[in-house]
C-alpha positions as CSV (number, residue, x, y, z in Angstrom):
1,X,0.0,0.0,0.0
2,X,2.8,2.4,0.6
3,X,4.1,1.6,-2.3
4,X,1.4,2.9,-4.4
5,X,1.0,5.7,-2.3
6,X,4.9,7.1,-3.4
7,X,3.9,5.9,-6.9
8,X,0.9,7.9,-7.1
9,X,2.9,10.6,-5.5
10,X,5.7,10.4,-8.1
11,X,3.3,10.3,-10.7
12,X,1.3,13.6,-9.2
13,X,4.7,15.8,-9.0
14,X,6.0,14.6,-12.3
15,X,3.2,15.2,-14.0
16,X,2.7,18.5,-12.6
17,X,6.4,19.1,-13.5
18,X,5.7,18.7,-17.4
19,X,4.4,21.9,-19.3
20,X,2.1,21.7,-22.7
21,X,2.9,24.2,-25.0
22,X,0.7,26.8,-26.1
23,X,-0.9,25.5,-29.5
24,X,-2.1,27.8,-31.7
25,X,-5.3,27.7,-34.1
26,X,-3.5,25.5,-36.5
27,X,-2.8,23.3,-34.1
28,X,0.8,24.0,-34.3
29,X,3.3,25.4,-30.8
30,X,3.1,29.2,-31.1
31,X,6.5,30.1,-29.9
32,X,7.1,33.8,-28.0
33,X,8.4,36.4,-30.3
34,X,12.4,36.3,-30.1
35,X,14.0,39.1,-28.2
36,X,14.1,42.4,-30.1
37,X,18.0,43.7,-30.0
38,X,19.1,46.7,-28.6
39,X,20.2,48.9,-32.0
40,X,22.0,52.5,-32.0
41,X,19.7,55.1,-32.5
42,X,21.6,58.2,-33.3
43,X,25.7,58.9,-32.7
44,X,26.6,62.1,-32.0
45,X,30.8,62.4,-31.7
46,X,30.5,66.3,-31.7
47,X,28.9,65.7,-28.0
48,X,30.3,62.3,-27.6
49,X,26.9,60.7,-27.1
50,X,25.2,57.5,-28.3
51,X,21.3,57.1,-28.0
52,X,20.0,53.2,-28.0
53,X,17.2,51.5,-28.4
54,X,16.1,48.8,-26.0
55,X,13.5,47.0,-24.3
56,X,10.5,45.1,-26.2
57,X,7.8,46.4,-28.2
58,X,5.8,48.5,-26.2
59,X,8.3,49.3,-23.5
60,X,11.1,50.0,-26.1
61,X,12.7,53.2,-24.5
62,X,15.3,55.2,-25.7
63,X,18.5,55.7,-23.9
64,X,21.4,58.3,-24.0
65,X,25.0,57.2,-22.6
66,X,27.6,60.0,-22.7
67,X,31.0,58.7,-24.6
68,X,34.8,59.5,-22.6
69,X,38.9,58.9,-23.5
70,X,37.9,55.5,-21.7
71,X,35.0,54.4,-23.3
72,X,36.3,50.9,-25.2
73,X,34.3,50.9,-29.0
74,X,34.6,47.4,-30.7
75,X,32.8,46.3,-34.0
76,X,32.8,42.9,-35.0
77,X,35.2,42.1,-31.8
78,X,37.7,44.7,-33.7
79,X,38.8,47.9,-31.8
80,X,36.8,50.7,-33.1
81,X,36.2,54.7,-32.8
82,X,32.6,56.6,-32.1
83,X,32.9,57.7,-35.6
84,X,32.6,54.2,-36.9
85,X,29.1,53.7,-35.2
86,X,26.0,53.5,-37.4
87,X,22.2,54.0,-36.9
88,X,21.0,50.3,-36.8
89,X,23.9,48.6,-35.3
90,X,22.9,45.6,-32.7
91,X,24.7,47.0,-29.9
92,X,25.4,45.8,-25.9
93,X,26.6,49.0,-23.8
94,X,28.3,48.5,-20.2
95,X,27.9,51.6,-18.2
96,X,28.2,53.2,-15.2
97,X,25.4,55.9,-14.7
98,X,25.4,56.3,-18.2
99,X,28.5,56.8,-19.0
100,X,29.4,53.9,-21.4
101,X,32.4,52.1,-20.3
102,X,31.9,49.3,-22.9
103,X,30.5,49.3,-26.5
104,X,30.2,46.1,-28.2
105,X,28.5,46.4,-31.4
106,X,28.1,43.9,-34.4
107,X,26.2,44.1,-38.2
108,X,26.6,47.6,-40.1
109,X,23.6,48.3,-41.4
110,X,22.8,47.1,-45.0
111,X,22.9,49.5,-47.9
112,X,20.5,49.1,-50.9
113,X,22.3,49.1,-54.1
114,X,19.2,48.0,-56.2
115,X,17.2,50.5,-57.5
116,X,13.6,50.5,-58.2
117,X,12.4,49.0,-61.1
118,X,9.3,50.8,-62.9
């Protein structure tokens, strides 16, 4: 008897343990939406500033760090200058009070060299 009493048990916490995803109307797992990256916004070297882009849909926020002599810039894992920042980089920023200390940015932003057809 006590036997089935930890095998129910087991059963119980096990199943309880196992999640069902969320299927959608095609019957099909509807995943979450992946993580949007956080992309440069705007560079300004005159005023040594960048402004970013973060958070997810709705909450996406903009946020200003200020740019110093310290401030280590790498693109692509290469050592880089403010100058070389573009508009729509991905980028991760470590700061301190918003004061970048770290920019690690990656994927210059695509240029369209076809032009319209009529």
């Amino acid at each position: 008897m006590m036997k089935q009493i930890k095998w129910i048990m087991l059963v119980l916490v096990m199943g309880s343990l196992t999640v069902a995803p969320v299927a959608s109307a095609n019957g099909k797992a509807k995943l979450p939406p992946p993580p949007q990256p956080d992309t440069i916004e705007s560079v300004d070297a005159a005023n040594f500033s960048v402004k970013v882009s973060t958070g997810q849909d709705k909450n996406r926020q903009t946020v200003a760090y200020t740019i110093t002599a310290f401030t280590k810039i790498y693109i692509n894992d290469k050592p880089s200058k403010l100058e070389d920042l573009q508009k729509g980089m991905r980028v991760s920023v470590t700061d301190s009070n918003k004061t970048a200390t770290r920019i690690d940015a990656v994927d210059a932003p695509v240029k369209s060299t076809d032009k319209k057809k009529k």
